[in-house]
C-alpha positions as MATLAB code, in Angstrom:
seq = 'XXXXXXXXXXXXXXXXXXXXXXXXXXXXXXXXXXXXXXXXXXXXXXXXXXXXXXXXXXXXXXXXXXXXXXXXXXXXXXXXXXXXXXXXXXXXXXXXXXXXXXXXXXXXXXXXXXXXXXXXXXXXXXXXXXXXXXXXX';
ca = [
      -8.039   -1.353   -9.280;
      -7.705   -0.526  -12.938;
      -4.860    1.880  -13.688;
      -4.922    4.466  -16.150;
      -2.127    5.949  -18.170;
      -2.224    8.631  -20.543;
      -0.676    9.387  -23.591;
       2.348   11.335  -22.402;
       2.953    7.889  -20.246;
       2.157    5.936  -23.101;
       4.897    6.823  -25.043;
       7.258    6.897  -22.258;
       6.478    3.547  -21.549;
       7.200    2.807  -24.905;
      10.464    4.799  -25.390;
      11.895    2.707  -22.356;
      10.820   -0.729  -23.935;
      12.553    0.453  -27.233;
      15.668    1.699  -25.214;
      16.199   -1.439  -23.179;
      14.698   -3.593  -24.297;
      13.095   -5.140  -20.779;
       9.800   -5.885  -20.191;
       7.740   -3.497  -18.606;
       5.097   -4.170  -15.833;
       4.237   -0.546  -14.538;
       5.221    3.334  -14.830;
       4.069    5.933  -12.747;
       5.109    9.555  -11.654;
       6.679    9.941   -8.307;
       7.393   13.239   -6.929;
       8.858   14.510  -10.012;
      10.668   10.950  -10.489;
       9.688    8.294  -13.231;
       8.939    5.032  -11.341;
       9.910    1.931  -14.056;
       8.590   -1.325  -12.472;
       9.630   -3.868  -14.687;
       9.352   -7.902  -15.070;
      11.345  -10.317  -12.974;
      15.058  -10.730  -14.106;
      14.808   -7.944  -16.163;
      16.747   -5.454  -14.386;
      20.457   -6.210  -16.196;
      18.519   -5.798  -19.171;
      17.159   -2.621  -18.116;
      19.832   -0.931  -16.801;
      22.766   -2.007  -19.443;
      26.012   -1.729  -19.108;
      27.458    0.658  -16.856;
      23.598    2.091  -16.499;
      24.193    3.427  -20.119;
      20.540    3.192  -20.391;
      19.288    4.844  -17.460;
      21.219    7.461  -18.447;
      20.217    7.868  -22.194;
      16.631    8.009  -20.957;
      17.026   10.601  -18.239;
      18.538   12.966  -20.816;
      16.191   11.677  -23.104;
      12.909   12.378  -20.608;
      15.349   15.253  -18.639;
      13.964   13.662  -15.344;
      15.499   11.352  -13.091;
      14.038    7.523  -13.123;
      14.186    4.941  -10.811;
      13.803    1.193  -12.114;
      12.241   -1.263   -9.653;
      12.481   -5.460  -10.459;
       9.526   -6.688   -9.426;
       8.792   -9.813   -7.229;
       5.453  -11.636   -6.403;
       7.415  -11.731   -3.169;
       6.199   -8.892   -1.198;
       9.547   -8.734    0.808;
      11.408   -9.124   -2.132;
       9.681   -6.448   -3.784;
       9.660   -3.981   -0.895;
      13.386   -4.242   -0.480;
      13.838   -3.829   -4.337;
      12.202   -0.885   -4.166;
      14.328    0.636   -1.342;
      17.521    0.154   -2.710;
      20.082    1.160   -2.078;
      18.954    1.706    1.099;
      20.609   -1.325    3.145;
      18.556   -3.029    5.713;
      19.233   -5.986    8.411;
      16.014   -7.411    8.553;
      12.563   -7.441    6.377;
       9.475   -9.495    7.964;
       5.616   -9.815    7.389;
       3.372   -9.784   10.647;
      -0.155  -10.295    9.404;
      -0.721   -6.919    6.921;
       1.936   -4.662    8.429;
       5.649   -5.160    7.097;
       8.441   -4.340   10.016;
      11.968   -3.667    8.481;
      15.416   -3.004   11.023;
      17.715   -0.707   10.039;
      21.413   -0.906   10.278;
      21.717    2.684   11.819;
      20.172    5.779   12.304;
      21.115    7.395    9.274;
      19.423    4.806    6.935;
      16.656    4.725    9.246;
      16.109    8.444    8.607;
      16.711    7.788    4.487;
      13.803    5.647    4.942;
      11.181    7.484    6.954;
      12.004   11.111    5.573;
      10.339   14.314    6.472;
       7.365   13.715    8.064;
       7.280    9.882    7.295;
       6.840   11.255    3.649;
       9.596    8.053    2.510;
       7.736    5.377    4.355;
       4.287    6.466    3.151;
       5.040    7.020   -0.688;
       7.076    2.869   -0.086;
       3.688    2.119    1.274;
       1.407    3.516   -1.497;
       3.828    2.229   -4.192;
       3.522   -1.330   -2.268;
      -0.441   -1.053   -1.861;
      -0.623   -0.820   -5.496;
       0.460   -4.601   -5.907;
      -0.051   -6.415   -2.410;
      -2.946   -6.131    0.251;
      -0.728   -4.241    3.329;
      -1.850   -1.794    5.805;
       1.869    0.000    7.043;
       5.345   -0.694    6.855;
       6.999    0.054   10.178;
      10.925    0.875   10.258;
      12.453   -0.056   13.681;
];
């Protein structure tokens, strides 16, 4: 699946890369957040210190980002992408990923309203790896 940017995301995309000087391997809109996925051991980079660049570029962009390492490991990548969000276990049975939560309170954090958490983790995770659901238990 081909993805398409436009120009708007263009230049955003290349306003980070300027700012931090990371790599870049995706950026997409997510419910009025900026999604940043960048290249593997990138994320010191990207961040800088004390998150001085995360916070130049959400003044810069006046939105709030998130920046996501990514990993050819699916796990990996899935708990990247819920952080902070702590969890006690992460496993793969056959397309459906099954993550344990430490309590009920981060169990909530990670379903949300409606499952609206757990489905947008899912769609962001669909876009790189072949998976049907990720179940929280």
């Amino acid at each position: 699946m081909k993805t398409k940017y436009d120009t708007e995301l263009l230049s955003i995309m290349n306003l980070f890369e300027k700012t931090t000087r990371a790599q870049l391997k995706d950026c997409f809109t997510n419910r009025e957040r900026l999604v940043f996925i960048i290249q593997p051991g990138q994320l010191r980079k990207a961040l800088g210190k004390q998150n001085e660049n995360v916070k130049k570029l959400e003044t810069v962009l006046n939105r709030k980002i998130k920046i996501v390492e990514f990993s050819p490991d699916i796990l990996t990548f899935i708990k990247n992408l819920m952080y902070p969000l702590r969890m006690i276990s992460i496993q793969q049975d056959g397309d459906t990923i099954i993550i344990k939560g430490p309590d009920s309170k981060t169990k909530g954090l990670m379903i949300g309203a409606k499952a609206q958490n757990l489905r947008n983790y899912e769609e962001i995770t669909q876009k790189y790896f072949e998976i049907k659901e990720i179940k929280v238990i």
